[in-house]
C-alpha positions in Angstrom: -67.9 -31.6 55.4 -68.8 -31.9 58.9 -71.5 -34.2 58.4 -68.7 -36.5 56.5 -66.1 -35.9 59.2 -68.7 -37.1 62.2 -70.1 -39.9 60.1 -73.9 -38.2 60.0 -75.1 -40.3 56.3 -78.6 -39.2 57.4 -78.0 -35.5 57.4 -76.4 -35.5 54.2 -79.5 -37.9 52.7 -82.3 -35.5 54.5 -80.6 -32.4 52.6 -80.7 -34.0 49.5 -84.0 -35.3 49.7 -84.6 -31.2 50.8 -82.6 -30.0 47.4 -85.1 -32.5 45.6 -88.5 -31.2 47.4 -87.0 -27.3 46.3 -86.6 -28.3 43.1 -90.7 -29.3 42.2 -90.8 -26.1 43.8 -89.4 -24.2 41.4 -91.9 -21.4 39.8 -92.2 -21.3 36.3 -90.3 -18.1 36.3 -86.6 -20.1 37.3 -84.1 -20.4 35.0 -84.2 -23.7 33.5 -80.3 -24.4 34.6 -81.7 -24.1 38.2 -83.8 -27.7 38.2 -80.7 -29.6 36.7 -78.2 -28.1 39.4 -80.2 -28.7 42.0 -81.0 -32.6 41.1 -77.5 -33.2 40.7 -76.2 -32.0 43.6 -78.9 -33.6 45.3 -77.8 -37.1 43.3 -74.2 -36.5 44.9 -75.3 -35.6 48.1 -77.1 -39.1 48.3 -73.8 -41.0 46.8 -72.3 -39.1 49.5 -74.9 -40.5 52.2 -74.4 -44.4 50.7 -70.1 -44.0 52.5 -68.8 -44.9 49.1 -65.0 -43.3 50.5 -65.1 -41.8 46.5 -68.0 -39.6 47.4 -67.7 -39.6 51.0 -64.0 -38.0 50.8 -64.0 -35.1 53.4 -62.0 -33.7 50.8 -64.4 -34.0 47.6 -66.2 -31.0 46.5 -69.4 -31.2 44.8 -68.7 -29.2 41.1 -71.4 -27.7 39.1 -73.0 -29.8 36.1 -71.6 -28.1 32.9 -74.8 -27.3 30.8 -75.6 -25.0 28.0 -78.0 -22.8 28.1 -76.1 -19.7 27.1 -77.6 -20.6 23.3 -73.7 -20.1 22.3 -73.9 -23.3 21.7 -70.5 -24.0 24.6 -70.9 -25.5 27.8 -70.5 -22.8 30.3 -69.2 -23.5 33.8 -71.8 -22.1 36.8 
């Protein structure tokens, strides 16, 4: 939220660009949830860099995605 409030688009870019890089990282041992959370909030972090004021709100949170890998067959909320 800092990086928002002082305007730093290239900070918020770099980081995801960091959450992408982790996430060909991952060992084979990861839980397959891990890759998807990790691209999406890197996907928002980078509408967040662009200054679109609907992603760039110092008060919008990035939320989980809701996947299912529970095998109950609903979406559970990480």
């Amino acid at each position: 939220k800092a990086a928002l409030a002082f305007g730093f688009w290239e900070l918020l870019k770099s980081m995801a660009e960091l959450l992408e890089r982790e996430c060909t990282l991952l060992p084979d041992s990861a839980h397959p949830d891990a890759a998807f959370q990790l691209s999406h909030a890197a996907k928002q972090l980078k509408l967040a860099s662009s200054g679109d004021s609907k992603y760039a709100a110092y008060e919008h949170n990035i939320t989980p995605m809701l996947t299912d890998f529970s095998g109950g067959g609903g979406a559970e909320r990480l």
